[in-house]
MIMARMI-381672 format. One record per residue (C-alpha): residue in one letter; z, y, x. Coordinates in nm, 2 decimals. Layout:
! residues N
A	Z	Y	X
...
This chain:
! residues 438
X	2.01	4.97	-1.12
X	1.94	4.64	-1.19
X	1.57	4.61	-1.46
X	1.52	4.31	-1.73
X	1.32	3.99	-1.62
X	0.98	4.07	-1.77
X	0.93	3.83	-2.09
X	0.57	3.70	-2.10
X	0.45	3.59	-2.38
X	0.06	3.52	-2.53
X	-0.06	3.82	-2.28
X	-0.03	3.72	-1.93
X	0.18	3.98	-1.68
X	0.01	4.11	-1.39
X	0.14	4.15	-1.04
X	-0.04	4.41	-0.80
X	-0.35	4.40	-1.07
X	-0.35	4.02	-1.02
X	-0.29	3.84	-1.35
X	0.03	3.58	-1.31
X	-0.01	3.36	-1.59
X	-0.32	3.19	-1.76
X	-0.43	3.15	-2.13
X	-0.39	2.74	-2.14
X	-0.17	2.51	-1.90
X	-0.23	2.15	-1.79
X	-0.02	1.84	-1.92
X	0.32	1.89	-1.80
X	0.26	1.54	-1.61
X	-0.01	1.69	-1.40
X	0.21	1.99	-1.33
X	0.29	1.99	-0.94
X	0.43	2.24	-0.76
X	0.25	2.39	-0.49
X	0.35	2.38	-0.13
X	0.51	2.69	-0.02
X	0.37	2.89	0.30
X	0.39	3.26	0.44
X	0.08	3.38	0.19
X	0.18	3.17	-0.15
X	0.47	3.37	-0.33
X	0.71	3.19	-0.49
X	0.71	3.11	-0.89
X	1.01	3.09	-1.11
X	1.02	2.99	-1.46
X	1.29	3.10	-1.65
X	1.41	2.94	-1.96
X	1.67	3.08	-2.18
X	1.68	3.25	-2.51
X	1.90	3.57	-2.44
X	1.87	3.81	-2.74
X	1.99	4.09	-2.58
X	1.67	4.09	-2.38
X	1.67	3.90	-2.12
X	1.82	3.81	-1.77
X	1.88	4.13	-1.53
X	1.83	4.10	-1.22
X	1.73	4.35	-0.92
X	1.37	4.25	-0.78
X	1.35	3.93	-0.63
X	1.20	3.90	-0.26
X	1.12	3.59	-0.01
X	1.15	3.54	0.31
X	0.83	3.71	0.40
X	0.91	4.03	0.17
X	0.70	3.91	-0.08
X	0.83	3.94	-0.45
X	0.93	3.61	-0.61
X	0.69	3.60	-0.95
X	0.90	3.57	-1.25
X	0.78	3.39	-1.57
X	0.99	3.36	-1.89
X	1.03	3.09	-2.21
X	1.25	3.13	-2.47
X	1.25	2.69	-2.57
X	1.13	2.42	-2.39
X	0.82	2.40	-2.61
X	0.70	2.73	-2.47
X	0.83	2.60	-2.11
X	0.56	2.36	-2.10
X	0.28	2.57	-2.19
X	0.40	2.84	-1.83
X	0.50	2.50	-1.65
X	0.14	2.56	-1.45
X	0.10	2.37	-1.12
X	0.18	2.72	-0.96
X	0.55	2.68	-1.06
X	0.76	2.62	-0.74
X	1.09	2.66	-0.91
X	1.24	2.64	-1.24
X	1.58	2.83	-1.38
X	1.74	2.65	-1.69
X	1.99	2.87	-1.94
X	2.28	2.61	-1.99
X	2.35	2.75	-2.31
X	1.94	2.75	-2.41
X	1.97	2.54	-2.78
X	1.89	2.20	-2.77
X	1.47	2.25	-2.89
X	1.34	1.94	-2.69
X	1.23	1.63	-2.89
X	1.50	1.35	-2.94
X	1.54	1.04	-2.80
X	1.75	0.77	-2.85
X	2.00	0.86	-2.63
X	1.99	1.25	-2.74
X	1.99	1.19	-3.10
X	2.36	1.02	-3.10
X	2.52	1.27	-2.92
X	2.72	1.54	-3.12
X	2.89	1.73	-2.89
X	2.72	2.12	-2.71
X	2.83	1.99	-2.36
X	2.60	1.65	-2.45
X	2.30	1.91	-2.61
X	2.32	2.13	-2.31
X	2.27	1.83	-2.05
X	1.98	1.70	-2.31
X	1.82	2.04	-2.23
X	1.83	1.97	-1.84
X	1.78	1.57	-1.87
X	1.43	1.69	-2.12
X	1.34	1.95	-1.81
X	1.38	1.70	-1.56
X	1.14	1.45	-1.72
X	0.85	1.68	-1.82
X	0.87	1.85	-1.43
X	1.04	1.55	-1.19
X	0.82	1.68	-0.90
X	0.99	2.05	-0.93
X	1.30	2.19	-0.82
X	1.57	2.28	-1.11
X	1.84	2.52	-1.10
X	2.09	2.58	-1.37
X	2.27	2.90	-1.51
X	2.59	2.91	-1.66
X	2.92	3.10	-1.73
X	3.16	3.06	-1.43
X	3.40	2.93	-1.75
X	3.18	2.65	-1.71
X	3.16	2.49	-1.40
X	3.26	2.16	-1.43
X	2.95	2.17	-1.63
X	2.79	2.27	-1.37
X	2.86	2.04	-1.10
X	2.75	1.78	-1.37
X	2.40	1.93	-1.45
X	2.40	1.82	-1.08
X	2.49	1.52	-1.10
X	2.23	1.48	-1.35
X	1.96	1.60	-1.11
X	1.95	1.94	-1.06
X	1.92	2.15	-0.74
X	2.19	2.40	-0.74
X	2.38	2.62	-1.01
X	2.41	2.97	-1.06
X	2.71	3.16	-1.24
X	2.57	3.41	-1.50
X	2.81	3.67	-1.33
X	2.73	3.69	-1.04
X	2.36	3.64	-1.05
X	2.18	3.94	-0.84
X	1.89	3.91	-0.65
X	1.96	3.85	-0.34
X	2.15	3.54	-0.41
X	1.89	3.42	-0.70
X	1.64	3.47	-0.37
X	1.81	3.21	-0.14
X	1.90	3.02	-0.39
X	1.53	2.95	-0.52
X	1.42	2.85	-0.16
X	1.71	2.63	-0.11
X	1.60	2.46	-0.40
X	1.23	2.45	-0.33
X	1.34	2.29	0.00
X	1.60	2.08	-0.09
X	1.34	1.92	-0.35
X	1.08	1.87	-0.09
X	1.32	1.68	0.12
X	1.45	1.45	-0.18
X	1.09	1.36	-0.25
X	0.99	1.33	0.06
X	1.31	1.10	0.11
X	1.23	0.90	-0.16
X	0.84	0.82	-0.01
X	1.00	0.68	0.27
X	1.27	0.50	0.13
X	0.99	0.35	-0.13
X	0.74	0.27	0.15
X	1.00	0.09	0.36
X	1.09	-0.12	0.03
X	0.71	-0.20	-0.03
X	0.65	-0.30	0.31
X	0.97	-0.50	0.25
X	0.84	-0.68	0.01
X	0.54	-0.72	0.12
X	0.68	-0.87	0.45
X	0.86	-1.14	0.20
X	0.51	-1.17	-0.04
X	0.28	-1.25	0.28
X	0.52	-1.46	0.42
X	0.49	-1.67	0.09
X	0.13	-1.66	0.04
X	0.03	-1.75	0.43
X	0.08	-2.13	0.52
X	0.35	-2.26	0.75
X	0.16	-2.57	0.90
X	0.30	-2.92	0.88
X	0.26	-3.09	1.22
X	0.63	-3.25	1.24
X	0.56	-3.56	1.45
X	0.21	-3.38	1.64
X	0.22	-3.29	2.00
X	-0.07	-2.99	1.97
X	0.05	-2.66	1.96
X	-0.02	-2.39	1.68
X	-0.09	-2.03	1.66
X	-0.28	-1.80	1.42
X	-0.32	-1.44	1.33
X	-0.44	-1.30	1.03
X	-0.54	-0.96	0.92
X	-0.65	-0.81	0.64
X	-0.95	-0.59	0.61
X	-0.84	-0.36	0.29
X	-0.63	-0.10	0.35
X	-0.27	-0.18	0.28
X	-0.35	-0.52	0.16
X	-0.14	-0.81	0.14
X	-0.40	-1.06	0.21
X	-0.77	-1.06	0.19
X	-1.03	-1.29	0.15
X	-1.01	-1.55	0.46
X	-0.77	-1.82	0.45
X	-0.62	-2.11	0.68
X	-0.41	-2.40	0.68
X	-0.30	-2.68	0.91
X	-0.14	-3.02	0.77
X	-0.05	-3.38	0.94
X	-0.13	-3.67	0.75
X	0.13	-4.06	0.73
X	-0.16	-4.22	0.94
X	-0.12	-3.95	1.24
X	-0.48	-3.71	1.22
X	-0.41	-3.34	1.19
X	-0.65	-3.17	0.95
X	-0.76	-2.82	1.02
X	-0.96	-2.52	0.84
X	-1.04	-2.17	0.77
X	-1.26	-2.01	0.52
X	-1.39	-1.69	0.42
X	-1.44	-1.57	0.03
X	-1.68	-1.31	0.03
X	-1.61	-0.98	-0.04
X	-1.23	-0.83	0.03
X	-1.11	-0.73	-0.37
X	-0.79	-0.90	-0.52
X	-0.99	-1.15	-0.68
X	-1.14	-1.24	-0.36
X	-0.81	-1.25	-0.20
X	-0.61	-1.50	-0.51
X	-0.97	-1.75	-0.45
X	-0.86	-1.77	-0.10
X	-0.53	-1.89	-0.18
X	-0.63	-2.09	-0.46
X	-0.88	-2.27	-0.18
X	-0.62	-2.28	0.07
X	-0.42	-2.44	-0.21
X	-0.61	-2.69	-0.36
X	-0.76	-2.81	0.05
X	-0.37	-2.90	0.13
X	-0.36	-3.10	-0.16
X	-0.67	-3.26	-0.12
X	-0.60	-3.36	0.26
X	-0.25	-3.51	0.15
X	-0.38	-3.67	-0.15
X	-0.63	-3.91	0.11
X	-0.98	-3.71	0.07
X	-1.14	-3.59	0.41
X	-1.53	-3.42	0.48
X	-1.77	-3.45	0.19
X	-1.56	-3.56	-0.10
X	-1.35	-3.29	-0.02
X	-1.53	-2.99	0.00
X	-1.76	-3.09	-0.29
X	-1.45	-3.10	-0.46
X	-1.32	-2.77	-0.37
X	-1.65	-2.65	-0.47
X	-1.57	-2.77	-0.82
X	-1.26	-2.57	-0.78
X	-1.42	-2.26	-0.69
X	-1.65	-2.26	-0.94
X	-1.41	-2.30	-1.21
X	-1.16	-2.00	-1.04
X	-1.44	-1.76	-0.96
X	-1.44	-1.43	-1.16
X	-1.82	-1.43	-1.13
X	-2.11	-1.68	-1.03
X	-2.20	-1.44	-0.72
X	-1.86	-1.56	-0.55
X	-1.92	-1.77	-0.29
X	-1.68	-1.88	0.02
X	-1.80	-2.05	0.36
X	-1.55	-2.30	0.55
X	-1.51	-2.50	0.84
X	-1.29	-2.79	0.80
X	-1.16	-3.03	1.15
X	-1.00	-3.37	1.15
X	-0.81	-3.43	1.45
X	-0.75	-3.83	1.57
X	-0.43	-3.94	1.61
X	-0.46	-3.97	1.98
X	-0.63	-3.61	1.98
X	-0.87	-3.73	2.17
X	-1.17	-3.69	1.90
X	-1.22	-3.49	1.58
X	-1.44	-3.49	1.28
X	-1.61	-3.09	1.21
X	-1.77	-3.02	0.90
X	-1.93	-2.66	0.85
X	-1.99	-2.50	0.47
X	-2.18	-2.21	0.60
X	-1.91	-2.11	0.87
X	-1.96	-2.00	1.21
X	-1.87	-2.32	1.44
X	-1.53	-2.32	1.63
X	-1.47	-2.24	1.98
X	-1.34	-2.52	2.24
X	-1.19	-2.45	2.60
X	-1.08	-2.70	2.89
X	-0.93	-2.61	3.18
X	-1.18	-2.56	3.47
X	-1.43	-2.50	3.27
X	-1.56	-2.20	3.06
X	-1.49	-2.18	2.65
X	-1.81	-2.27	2.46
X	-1.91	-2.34	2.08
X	-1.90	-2.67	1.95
X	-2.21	-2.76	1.81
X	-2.32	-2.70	1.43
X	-2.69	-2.82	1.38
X	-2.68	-2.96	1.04
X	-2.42	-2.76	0.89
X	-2.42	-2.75	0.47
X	-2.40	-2.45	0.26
X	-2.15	-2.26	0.15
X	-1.95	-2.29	-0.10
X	-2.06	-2.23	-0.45
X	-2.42	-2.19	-0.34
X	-2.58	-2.51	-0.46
X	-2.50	-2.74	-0.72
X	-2.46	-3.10	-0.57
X	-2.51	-3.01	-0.21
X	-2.36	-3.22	0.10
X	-2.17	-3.11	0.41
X	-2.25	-3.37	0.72
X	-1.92	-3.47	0.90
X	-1.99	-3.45	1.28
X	-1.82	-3.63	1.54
X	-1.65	-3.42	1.83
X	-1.57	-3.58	2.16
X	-1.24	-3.31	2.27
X	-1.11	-3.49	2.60
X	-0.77	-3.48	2.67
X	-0.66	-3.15	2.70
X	-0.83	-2.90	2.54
X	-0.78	-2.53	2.28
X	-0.97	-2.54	1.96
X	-1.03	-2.22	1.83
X	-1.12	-2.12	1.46
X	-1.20	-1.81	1.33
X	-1.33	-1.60	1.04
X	-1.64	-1.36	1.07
X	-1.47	-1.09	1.05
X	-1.40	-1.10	1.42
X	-1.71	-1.14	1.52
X	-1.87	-0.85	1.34
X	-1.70	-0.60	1.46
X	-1.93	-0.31	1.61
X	-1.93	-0.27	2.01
X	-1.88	0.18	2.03
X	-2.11	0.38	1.83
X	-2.43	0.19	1.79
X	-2.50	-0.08	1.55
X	-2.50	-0.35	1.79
X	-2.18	-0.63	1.69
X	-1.98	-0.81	1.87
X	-2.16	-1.20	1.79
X	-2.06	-1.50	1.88
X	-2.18	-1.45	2.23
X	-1.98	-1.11	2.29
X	-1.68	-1.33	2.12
X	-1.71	-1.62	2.37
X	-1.76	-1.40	2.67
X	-1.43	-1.18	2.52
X	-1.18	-1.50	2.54
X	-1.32	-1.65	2.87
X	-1.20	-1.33	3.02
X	-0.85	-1.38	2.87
X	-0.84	-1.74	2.96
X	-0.91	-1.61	3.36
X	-0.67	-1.36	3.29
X	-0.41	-1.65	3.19
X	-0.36	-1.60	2.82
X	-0.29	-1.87	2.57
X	-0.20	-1.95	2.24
X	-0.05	-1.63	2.04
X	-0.09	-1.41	2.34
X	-0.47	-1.52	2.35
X	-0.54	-1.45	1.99
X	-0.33	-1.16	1.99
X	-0.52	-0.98	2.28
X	-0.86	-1.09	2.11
X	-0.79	-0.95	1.80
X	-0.68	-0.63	1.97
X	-0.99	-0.62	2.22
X	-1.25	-0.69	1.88
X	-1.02	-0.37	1.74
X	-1.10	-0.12	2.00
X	-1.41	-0.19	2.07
X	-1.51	-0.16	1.72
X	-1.37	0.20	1.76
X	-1.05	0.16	1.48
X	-0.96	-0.12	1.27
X	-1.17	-0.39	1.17
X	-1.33	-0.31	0.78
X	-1.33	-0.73	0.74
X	-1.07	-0.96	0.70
X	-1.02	-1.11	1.02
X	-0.84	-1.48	1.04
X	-0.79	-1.68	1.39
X	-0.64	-2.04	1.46
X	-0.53	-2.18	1.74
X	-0.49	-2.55	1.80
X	-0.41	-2.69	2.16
X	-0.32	-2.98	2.33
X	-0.21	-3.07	2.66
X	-0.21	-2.83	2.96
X	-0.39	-2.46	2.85
């Protein structure tokens, strides 16, 4: 003998002494379902206006015998005060009056089959993260397959609803929704990283050295999770008269802000270094550009800029509060070039100056620049880092192993990465610049 859904209205209905509705709901947009295991029973919200007393149905079970709670509304308005994030499952009356507010589509249409869609289209925006099914008259199925088409699960004739069918159709749904959203994640992660791909590939430099005989490689890594780009910043450029410029910097701290500085920096040192300017005069006047870009007057950025002679024999280093680069030659061991009398960094001190120091390189030789980041890195579980020392006694042991170029700064990055014990928390930037045998 099939029994009459239970209406619940102001007083809650209670299951096994357990009550199944609360007094007050949340926003409808912070209504989630939630995830369905062996001890949560499923919850399905009903919505249709019958006057005859509602639905009948025989009592509802899941898979694990437990029986399916049942909440009713007779209008949408009283929909969203049950819609609680407990709701795994909602069951819309096709032929429920159109009670939902009007928009602009909604308010031009005159025909029921357009009213009874608004219904479902007004469900589906106020509960997008639960599944929908829809009840009809079997008279009615080409309405039906559209309320589909619109976006719901599954439909139901009103004929042949028992319980058994109502039962399976319910889980279907539940799962069916879990698999489009889930589907949907991955389809918008893969876009994002997508675009990101094509966004980094814009923001990070792509060295001009037409007409150079060194070689180039770089790696670049940002510290915050899921960021495009962070902080640090490089760039590598060939000027008419032959000398290859060189440099990498470091804005401190690793927000957005930090991260649009860098490129600003990166920016305004190409245009510098083509425009003629070279050591001093150029980084006092990217200090003039940093202070004007800076969100705040705590911003600061360190850099470490390298001129390279046409015959790359020689090179000019100036240091703004950046660790020094690293220089290898074969048969002999990578070392740090010097950096006594290095200037500040960046946006530190008004007026300061950054001393240009000559570099003898010989004739083949592997410059290496590089950010902090890499260098302070923990080694295991203790607070000791990795230093400069620890870095320098990393790439020798990749140099004896025979590594150069992006095989060399890929396996350092990597080697500073597990012995930190996971990723690197700073933004991590290395250059490569070679010439003549590795």
């Amino acid at each position: 003998m099939p029994v009459p859904v239970p209406r619940q209205r102001d007083t809650p209905a209670t299951e096994n002494g357990q009550a199944v509705l609360t007094a007050t709901a949340p926003p409808l947009a912070q209504a989630t379902p939630q995830a369905t295991t062996h001890t949560t029973p499923l919850t399905l919200l009903v919505i249709e206006d019958d006057p005859g007393g509602g639905l009948t149905v025989p009592e509802i079970l899941d898979t694990d015998g437990h029986r399916i709670r049942l909440r009713t509304a007779r209008n949408l308005t009283e929909a969203a005060r049950l819609l609680t994030p407990d709701v795994h499952c909602i069951l819309l009356d096709l032929a429920l009056p159109d009670t939902g507010p009007r928009t602009a589509a909604t308010a031009t249409a005159a025909t029921p089959d357009a009213d009874q869609l608004a219904n479902l289209r007004h469900v589906l925006r106020i509960a997008p993260r639960h599944a929908v099914l829809v009840l009809t008259a079997e008279a009615d199925a080409e309405r039906a397959a559209e309320a589909v088409r619109v976006g719901a699960q599954d439909f139901l004739f009103r004929d042949e609803l028992d319980g058994r069918l109502l039962s399976r159709a319910i889980r279907y749904a539940v799962e069916r929704k879990r698999a489009d959203i889930a589907q949907y994640k991955l389809a918008e992660s893969k876009l994002r990283a997508q675009e990101n791909a094509r966004l980094e590939r814009g923001l990070l430099p792509n060295p001009l050295l037409e007409g150079s005989d060194l070689r180039f490689a770089a790696r670049y890594r940002p510290g915050r999770s899921r960021a495009l780009l962070g902080g640090d910043f490089y760039d590598t450029v060939r000027t008419p008269d032959g000398t290859v410029h060189a440099m990498i910097g470091d804005v401190c701290g690793h927000g957005p802000d930090e991260a649009a500085l860098g490129v600003e920096l990166r920016i305004a040192w190409r245009a510098l270094t083509l425009a003629g300017l070279c050591g001093d005069d150029l980084l006092a006047t990217l200090q003039q550009v940093l202070e004007v870009e800076r969100p705040c007057e705590e911003i600061f950025a360190t850099l470490c800029t390298v001129d390279i002679a046409p015959d790359g024999r020689r090179a000019g280093l100036c240091l703004a509060g950046h660790p020094a680069p690293l220089i290898s030659r074969p048969g002999r061991p990578a070392r740090l070039l010097p950096y006594e009398n290095s200037g500040p960094a960046l946006g530190l001190l008004p007026k300061a100056r950054w001393p240009r120091r000559q570099v003898e390189l010989g004739g083949a030789w592997s410059l290496m620049l590089y950010t902090d980041g890499l260098i302070e890195g923990r080694i295991g579980e203790g607070k000791e880092r990795l230093g400069q020392d620890g870095m320098v006694e990393m790439i020798n042991r990749h140099l004896d192993e025979g590594l150069s170029g992006e095989n060399l700064l890929e396996a350092s990055v990597t080697e500073a990465r597990r012995l930190n014990g996971g990723e690197l928390t700073d933004d991590v930037a290395v250059v490569l610049l070679s010439r003549g045998a590795a």
